[in-house]
N, C-alpha and C positions, 0 to 999 in steps of 0.2 A: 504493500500500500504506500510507505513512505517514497520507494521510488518511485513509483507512479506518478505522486503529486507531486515530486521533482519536478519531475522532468514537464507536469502540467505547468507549474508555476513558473520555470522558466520559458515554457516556450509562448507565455504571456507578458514576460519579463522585460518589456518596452518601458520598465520604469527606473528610478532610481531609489533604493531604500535609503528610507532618512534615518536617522538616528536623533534622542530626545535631547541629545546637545552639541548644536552647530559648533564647527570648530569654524575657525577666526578664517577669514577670507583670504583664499592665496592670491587672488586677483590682483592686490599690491606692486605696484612697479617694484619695490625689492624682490621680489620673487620671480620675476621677469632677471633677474641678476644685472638691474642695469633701471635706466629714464626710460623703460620700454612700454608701451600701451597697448600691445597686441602681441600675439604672440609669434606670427610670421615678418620678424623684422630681422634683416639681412645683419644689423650690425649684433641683436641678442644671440644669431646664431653665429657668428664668428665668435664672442666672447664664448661663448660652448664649445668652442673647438669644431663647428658645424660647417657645411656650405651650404646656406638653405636653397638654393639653386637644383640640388640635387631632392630633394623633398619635393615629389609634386604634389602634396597635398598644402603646400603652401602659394602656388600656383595658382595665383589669383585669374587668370583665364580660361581655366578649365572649370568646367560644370560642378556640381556642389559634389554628385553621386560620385563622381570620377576622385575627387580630392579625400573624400570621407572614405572611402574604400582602398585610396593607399595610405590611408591615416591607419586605417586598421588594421590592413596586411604587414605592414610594417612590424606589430604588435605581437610578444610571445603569450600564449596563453594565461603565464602568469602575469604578464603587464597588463591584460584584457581586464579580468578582474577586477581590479584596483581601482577600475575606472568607473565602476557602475555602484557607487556608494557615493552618498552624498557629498563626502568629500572625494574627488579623484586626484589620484597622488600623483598622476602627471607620468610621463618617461622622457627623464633627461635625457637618455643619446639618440635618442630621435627628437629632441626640443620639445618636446609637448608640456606642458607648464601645469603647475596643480591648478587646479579648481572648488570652490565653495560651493555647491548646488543650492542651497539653503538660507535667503534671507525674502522678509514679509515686507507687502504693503499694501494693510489692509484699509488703513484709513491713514496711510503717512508712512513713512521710514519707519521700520524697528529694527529694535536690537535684540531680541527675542532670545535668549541663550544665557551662558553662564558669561563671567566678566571673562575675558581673553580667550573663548572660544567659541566664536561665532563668526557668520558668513559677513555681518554688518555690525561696525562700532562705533560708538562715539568717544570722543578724545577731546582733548584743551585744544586742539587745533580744530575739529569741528565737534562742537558741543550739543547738537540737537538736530534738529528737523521738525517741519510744519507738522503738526498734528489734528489733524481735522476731526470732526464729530465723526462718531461715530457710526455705523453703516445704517444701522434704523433709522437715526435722526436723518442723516442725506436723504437715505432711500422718501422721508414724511415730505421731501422737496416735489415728491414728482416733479423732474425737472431733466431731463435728460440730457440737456448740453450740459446742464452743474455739474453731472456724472462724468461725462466725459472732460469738463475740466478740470476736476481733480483728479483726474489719469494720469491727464496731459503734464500738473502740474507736479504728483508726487514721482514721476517718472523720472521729470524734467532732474527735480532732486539725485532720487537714483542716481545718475550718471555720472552727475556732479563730485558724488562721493566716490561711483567708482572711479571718476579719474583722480581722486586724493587717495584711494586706497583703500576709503572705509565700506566699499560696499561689493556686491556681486552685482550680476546681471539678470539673474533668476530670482522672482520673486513668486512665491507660493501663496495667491491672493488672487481673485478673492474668494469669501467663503458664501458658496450662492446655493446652499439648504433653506428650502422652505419649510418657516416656520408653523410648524402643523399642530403642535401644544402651546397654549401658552405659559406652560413651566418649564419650556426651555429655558438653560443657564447662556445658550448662546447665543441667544433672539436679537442680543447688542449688535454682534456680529454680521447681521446677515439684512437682508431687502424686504424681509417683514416674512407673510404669509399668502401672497397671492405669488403662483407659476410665472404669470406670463410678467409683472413688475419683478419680479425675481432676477428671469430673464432677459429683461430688459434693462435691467441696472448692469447687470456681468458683463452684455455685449458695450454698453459704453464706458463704461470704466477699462475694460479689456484694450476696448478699441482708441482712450486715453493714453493707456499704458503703452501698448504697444505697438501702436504706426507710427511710422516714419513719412510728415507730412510728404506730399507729389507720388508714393509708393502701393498708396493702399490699394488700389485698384491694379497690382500684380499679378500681372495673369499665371505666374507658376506659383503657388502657394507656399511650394517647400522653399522656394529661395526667397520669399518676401522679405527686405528687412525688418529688422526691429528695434524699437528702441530700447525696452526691456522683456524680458519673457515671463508672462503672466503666466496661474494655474488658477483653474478654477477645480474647489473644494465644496464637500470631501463628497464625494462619488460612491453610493447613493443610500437612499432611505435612510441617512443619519440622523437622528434629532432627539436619541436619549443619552446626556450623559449620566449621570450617577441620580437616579432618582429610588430612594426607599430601596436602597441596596442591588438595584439594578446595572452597570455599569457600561459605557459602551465599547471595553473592551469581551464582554461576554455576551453581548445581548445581540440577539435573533431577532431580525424584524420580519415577519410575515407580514408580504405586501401581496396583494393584488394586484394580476398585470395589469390591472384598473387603474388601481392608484398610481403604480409604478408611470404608465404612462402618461396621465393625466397632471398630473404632480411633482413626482421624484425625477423625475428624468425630463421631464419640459426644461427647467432653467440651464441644463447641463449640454441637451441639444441645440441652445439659442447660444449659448456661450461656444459653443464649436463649432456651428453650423453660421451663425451671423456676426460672434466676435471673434473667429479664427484664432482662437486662444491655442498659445503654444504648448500646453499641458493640462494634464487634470489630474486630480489626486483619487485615489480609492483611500476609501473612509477603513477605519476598525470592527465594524459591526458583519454581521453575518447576514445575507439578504435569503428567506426561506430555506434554513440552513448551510448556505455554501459561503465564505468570506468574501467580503465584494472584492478585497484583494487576489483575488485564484479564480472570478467566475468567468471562464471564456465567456460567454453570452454577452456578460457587461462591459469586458475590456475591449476583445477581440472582432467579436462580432459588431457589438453597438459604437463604441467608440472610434473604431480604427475601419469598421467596414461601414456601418450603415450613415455615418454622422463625417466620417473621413479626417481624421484628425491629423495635422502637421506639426504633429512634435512629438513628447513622450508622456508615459504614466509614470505617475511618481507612487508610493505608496505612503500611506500617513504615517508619522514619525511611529516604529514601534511596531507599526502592523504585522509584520513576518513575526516578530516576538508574539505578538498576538495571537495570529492566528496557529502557532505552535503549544505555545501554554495555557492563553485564555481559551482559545475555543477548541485546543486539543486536535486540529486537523491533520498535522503533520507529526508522526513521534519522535521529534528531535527534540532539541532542547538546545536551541542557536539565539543569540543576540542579534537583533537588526543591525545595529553597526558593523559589524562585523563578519555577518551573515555569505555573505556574497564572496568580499574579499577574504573570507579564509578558506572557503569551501566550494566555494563553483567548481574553482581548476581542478579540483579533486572527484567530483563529482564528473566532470567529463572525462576525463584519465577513466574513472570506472566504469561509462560506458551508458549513467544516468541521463545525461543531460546533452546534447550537438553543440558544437561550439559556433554552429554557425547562430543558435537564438544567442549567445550573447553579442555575436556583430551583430545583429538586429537591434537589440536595445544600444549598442554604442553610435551605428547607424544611425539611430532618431535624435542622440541627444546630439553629436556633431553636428549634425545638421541644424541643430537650434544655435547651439553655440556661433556657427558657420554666420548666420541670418543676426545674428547679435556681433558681429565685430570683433566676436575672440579672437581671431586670426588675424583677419586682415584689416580691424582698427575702422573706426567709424566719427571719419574726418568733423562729421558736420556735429558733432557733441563734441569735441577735443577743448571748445573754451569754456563748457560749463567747469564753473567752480564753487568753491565756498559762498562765493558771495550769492550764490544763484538756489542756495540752500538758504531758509527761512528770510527771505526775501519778504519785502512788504507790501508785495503785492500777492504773495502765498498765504501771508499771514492773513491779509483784507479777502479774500477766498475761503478762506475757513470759517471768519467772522460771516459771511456771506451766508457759508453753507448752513452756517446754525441758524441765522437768520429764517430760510428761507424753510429751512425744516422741522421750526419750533411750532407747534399747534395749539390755536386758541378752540377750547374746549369750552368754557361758559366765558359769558360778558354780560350780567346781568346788568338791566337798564346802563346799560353802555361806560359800564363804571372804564373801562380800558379805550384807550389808553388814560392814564393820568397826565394832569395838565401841571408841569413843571412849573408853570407862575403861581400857582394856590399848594402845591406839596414842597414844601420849604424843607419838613423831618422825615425820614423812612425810619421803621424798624425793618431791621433784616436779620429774621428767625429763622433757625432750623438746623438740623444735620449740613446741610448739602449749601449754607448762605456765605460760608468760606470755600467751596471746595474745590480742590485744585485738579491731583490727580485721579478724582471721582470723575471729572468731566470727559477725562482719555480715555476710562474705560480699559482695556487690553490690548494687545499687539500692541502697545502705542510709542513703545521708544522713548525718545527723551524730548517731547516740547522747546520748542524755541523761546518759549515763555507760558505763565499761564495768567489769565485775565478772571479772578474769582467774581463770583456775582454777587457779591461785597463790593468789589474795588470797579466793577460795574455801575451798581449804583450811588456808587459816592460822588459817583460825576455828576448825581443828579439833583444831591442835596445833601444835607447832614445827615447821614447815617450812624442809628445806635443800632450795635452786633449785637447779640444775644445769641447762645446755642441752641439751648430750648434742651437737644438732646446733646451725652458725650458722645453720639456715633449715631450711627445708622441702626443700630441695634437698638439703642434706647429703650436701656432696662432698666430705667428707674425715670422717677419724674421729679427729681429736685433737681430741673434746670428749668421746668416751663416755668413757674413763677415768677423769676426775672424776664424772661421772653414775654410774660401776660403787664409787667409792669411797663418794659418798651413799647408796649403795642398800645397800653393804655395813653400814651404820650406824644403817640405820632402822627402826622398826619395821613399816611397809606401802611400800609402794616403789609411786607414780602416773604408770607413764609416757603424757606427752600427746602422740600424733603423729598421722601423716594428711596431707591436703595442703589446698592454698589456689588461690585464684586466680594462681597463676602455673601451677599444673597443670591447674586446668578450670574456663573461664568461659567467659563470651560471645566468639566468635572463638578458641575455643582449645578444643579437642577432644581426650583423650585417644588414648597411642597401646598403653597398656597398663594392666593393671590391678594392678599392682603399688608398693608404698611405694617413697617416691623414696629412691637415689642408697642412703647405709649407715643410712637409719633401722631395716630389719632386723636389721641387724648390731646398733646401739644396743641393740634389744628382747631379741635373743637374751643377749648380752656382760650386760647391765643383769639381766634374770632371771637368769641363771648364776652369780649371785653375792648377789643379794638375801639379806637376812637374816630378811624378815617376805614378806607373801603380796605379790605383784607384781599390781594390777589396769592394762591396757593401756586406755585409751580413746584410740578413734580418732575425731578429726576428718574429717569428707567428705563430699559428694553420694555422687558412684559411689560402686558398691561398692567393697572391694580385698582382695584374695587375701590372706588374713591366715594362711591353712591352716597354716601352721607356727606361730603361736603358739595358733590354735585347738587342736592336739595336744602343743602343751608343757604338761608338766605342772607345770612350774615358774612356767606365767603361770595365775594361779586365775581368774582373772574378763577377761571383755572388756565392755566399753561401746561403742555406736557413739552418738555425740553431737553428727552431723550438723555444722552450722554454730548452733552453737544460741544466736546473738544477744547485746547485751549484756548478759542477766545470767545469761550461762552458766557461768561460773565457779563461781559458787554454787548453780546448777542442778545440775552433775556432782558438788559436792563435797557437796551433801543426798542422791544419790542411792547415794555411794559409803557415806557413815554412815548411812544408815538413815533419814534423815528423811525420805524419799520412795521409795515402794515402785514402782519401774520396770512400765511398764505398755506402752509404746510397744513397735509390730513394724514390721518392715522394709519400707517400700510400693518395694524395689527387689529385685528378685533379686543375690545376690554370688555373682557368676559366677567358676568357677577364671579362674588367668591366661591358658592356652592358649585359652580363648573365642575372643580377637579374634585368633586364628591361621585360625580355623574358617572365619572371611566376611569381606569385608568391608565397614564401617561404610556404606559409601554403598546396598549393597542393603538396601531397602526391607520386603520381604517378610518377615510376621510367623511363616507355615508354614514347614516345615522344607522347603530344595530339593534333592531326595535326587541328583537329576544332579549339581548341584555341590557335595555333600557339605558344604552348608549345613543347620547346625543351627537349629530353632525358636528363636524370640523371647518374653521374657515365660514367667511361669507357667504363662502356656495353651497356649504350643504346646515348649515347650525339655523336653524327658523326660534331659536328662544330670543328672553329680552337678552341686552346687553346693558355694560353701562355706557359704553361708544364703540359703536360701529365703526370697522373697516372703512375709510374713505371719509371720516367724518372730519370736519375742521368751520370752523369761524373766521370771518372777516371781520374789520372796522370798517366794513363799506357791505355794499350790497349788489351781485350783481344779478340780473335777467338774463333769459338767453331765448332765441329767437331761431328755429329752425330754416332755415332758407331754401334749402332742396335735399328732396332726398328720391333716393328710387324706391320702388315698395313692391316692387314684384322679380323674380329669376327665376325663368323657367330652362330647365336643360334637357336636351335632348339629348335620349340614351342611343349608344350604336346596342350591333348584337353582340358585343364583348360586355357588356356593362349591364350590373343585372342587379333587381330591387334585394333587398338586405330587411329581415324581418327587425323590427327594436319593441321591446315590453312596453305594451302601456298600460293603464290603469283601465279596471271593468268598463266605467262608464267612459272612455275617452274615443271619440270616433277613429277608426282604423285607417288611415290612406291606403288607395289602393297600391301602392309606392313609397310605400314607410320610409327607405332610407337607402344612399348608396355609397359604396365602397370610398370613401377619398380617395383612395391609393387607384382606383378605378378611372380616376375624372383626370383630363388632362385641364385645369386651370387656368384661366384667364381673360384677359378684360370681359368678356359677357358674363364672366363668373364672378365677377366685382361688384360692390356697390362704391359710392364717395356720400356725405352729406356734407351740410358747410352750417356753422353754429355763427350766430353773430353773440356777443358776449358783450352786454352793455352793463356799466360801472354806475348805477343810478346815484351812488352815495357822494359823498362830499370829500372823500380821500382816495388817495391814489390806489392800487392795490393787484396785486396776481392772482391771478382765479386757475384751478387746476381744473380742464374739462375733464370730466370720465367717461367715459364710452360704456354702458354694460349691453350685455345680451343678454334673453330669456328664451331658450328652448322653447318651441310648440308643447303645448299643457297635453298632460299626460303619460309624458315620457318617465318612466317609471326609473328612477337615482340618474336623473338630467342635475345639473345645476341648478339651484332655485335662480341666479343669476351668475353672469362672470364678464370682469373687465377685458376688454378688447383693444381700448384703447385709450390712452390720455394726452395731454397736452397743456403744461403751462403757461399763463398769456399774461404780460404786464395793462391794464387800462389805465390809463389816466382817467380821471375825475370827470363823469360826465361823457366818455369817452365810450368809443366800443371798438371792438378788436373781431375780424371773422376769423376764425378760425377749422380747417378742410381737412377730414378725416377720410382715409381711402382703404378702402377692407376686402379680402380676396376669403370670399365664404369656407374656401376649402382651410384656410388656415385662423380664422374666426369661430368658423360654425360648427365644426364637428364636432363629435359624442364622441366621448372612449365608455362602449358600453361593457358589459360585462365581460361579456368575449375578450374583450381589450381588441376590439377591432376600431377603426377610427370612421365614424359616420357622418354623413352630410344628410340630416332630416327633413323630408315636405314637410310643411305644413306652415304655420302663421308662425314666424318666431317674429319677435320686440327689440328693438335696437331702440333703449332709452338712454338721456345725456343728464348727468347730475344724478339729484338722486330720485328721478322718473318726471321731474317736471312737465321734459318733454320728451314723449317717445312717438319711435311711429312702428306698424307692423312690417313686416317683411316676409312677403309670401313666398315661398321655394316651392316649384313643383318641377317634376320630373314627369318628361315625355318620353314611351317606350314607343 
């Protein structure tokens, strides 16, 4: 058995196994043995004793296949090895230079690792990098150029460092799981809970990261350059870390090819199929007992054939260890670091494993390397420098993104914004009214500065601090008293609370949706006594059950402000006075607290399972109350929107290749005589399209962005259809008084299908609803099919 799954596992082995602590980047011009920046430069190979003349893999005129295939024939068995581990140790008498496989950026440069061992560092000569809000908060921007100009700009970074030394060229980022519980620890992390905004955040952050502007449009893919080589993570069905002694290195996700396709594998196929992402990680968890790290289906098949990927798989730090000890697949007992380079070559000497799958995995990663300038150096980055790191126009980007991502959640009788001529005193309560590195969140490196939201709103008036709690925990209540005396004194009363990384992050899962320990108490005690209007902003990924101050009427305004990076401070304190008109909505559902009583966290399943009195998942399938909806958010203005044209009818004519597809509907739902037909059936295009065009008018008296949303609603009766699902959005700046059109263009086959039971993908007759907002305005949309 064990050699079987050898020789499975390598001959899927297009990844590189990381290990849980990056060693320090060889990328370094010291390690070049010389001012070197690439690795094929005529003068590093003389100082080797080299002619690189005689290396035609440094022959920059020959094709990428030609140069990568004497890069490896070149190589003894045992130097092959060495190379397919996060760290590759390079072969000096052929010049080939080490490499760091392993540095992050997930919302900014990190340094993720132990101090002097890792792929990226920071140092007295460069001390930080931009740190941006974190992915929830960006992702509440619906904003898609925002995403792709934080690409552009942490990339821009990136380079900057690698040409000082402190960084690699691979970054393992970003993390595009859809958030399917809301007790995920990693929900900070990621683009919320909807597939296709998932998906749609991965491809422009991707496509920030790594185009090389006049290039993108390469018609050979494997030579495209790059500027840096993005992964998108972790590959697939991951989203239990350690909940109630479950863990994700032991845990079995039983998916449905349903969910699987509908869900787990949408934001992964948009990130390889539309952001051309140069990798993808497989997660630690087991997908219907097989590791996703060993499943041909999912690497081989899906990734590499159906989706055609141009680069490599990585595997998540650990997972070989994993799937040996935690899930018992393989009876070895190997280290991931170690894994490969101590025991491949020996493994093929026995006769387990062809040596040609490891030129296959060295194959894919040269070729990344090749498209990133490891070789042959990439002129048009050679002047970023230091000064091109936390720049102050990266810096006014991050402020930007928090801005644009912070979500006003109540404003009763219009207490927000506050009018800086009449609020002279702030009190500013809470856990989170100083907090610094609560606002980074994780992956996050070392800040160029941080902006508390304290030192926020001191700009705005005299500020009395108060803790209220000593933490986020807050277990005990002899701090609100003081807190209830400032608030009795001031004239707007700011309390900051929510939670942090000791309540949800990587390895730590939620086990309730409620504020820790007496920050309720603080909120309630603190409003009861305020003397000016009380606005609450809460810090967090998840949601949290805030329904009692969403119904006091004593708390006027709420804010959710995410993890909103360093310069959130002064992010929440512009949006509290008016200097910035909140425009961000929720990409998570805020589910009441009794949710996680309903299921629990380790089933999978997105439909409701009415045997066990399991409630739906997500906007599209959960019909209970909330305390905010998916997609909810507030303005300081107000806008209308006004349909201008839309089509209402697509009829298609079938050939005799193309043939009706039964789908379940409900007893009383009338049957078409033409239920449904294959997508994969229909050749697509323009007749197969709709467009509508929205006008979006600003009736209110301030400026402000309005996020359109696009949903669909399946023909009724369609038995586990989505009750609805977003198709599409778009952010719009109006001026006051002002209106903005806005032209939305939809190819049915990739809108409107069903992944029904079968896990087949369907295009259904009948009336479906293409509504804008949240239904204002809809119109129907008849599909029929002619046989």
């Amino acid at each position: 058995m064990a050699t079987i799954r050898l020789i499975l596992f390598f001959s899927l082995a297009f990844f590189v196994a990381a290990t849980r602590n990056p060693r320090r980047n060889l990328l370094s011009k010291s390690e070049f043995t010389g001012n070197y920046s690439h690795v094929c430069d005529a003068a590093r190979f003389a100082e080797l004793g080299l002619d690189m003349k005689t290396f035609a893999y440094c022959n920059s005129s020959l094709p990428y296949d030609v140069r990568v295939k004497d890069l490896i024939d070149r190589m003894t068995l045992a130097e092959k090895v060495r190379q397919i581990g996060d760290t590759a140790y390079g072969v000096p008498r052929i010049g080939l230079a080490k490499y760091e496989w392993w540095s992050e950026a997930l919302h900014g440069i990190s340094d993720v690792g132990q101090t002097g061992s890792k792929a990226t560092f920071f140092d007295s000569s460069l001390p930080g990098a931009t740190s941006f809000p974190t992915v929830i908060l960006t992702a509440a921007s619906f904003n898609q150029s925002l995403w792709k100009t934080i690409g552009q700009a942490v990339s821009t970074e990136a380079r900057a460092m690698y040409n000082q030394g402190h960084a690699g060229l691979t970054f393992w980022s970003p993390n595009i799981n859809v958030v399917r519980d809301p007790r995920w620890g990693r929900a900070l992390e990621t683009p919320g809970e909807d597939p296709y905004v998932v998906g749609t955040y991965a491809t422009n952050y991707v496509r920030g990261l790594q185009d090389v502007e006049g290039t993108e449009n390469t018609t050979d893919l494997n030579s495209r350059p790059l500027k840096v080589a993005a992964c998108c993570k972790h590959y697939a069905a991951y989203d239990v870390d350690n909940w109630l002694g479950v863990d994700r290195y032991h845990f079995d996700s039983r998916v449905t090819e349903q969910d699987m396709l509908e869900t787990f594998l949408k934001p992964f196929e948009m990130c390889v199929k539309d952001g051309d992402v140069s990798s993808v990680m497989c997660s630690y968890n087991r997908i219907n007992g097989i590791p996703a790290c060993a499943d041909p289906k999912l690497l081989k098949d899906t990734i590499r054939g159906e989706w055609d990927l141009h680069g490599y798989i990585v595997s998540d730090c650990d997972s070989i260890e994993v799937m040996l000890d935690g899930h018992k697949w393989l009876s070895l007992d190997l280290d991931c670091g170690s894994y490969y380079t101590n025991f491949a070559d020996s493994a093929v000497v026995q006769g387990k494993v062809r040596e040609a799958e490891i030129d296959k995995a060295l194959k894919n990663l040269y070729f990344v390397l090749l498209r990133l300038g490891f070789f042959d150096g990439s002129p048009q980055f050679n002047l970023l420098n230091k000064d091109d790191v936390c720049s102050n126009e990266h810096k006014e980007l991050a402020a930007e993104a928090a801005r644009e991502g912070i979500v006003l959640l109540k404003n009763e009788n219009k207490s927000l914004p506050l009018d800086s001529a009449k609020v002279k005193t702030l009190a500013v309560v809470g856990p989170h009214a100083n907090a610094t590195s609560v606002m980074i969140g994780n992956y996050a490196g070392v800040p160029c500065r941080y902006i508390a939201p304290l030192d926020g709103f001191s700009s705005f008036g005299k500020v009395n601090y108060e803790m209220g709690c000593a933490d986020v925990a807050c277990k005990n209540e002899s701090l609100i008293f003081p807190a209830m005396e400032a608030a009795k004194k001031a004239d707007a009363t700011i309390l900051v609370v929510g939670l942090d990384l000791s309540v949800e992050a990587e390895s730590l899962d939620r086990v309730d949706l409620l504020l820790p320990g007496y920050q309720t108490q603080l909120i309630n005690q603190v409003a009861a006594v305020s003397k000016g209007p009380v606005i609450l902003v809460v810090m967090s990924a998840g949601g949290v059950d805030i329904s009692f101050a969403k119904s006091n009427s004593n708390i006027k305004a709420i804010l959710w402000a995410g993890y909103p990076g360093e310069e959130g401070g002064i992010a929440i304190a512009d949006v509290v006075f008016g200097r910035y008109n909140p425009g961000g909505r929720l990409p998570l559902t805020w589910y009441e607290a009794d949710y996680v009583d309903m299921l629990p966290m380790t089933s999978l399943a997105l439909r409701p399972i009415d045997t066990l009195g399991y409630p739906g998942r997500t906007y599209k399938f959960f019909n209970g109350s909330t305390v905010y909806p998916f997609g909810y958010g507030l303005s300081y203005t107000q806008f209308n929107y006004t349909l201008i044209s839309s089509r209402r009818s697509i009829q298609i004519k079938l050939n005799n290749l193309q043939h009706c597809r039964e789908m379940n509907y409900t007893e009383a739902t009338y049957k078409p005589p033409c239920p449904a037909v294959l997508i994969d059936d229909l050749k697509c295009d323009n007749d197969f399209g709709f467009e509508f065009e929205v006008e979006v008018h600003n009736v209110g008296k301030r400026d402000g962005s309005e996020v359109v949303m696009v949903y669909w609603t399946p023909p009724e009766g369609i038995i586990e259809a989505p009750l609805k699902q977003l198709i599409g959005f778009e952010r719009v700046f109006v001026p006051a008084g002002g209106l903005e059109k806005v032209k939305f263009q939809f190819d049915v086959c990739k809108s409107l299908g069903i992944i029904d039971y079968t896990a087949y993908n369907l295009l259904a007759s009948g009336g479906h609803t293409i509504m804008v907002g949240d239904g204002g305005i809809s119109f129907p949309l008849q599909v029929s099919f002619e046989q």
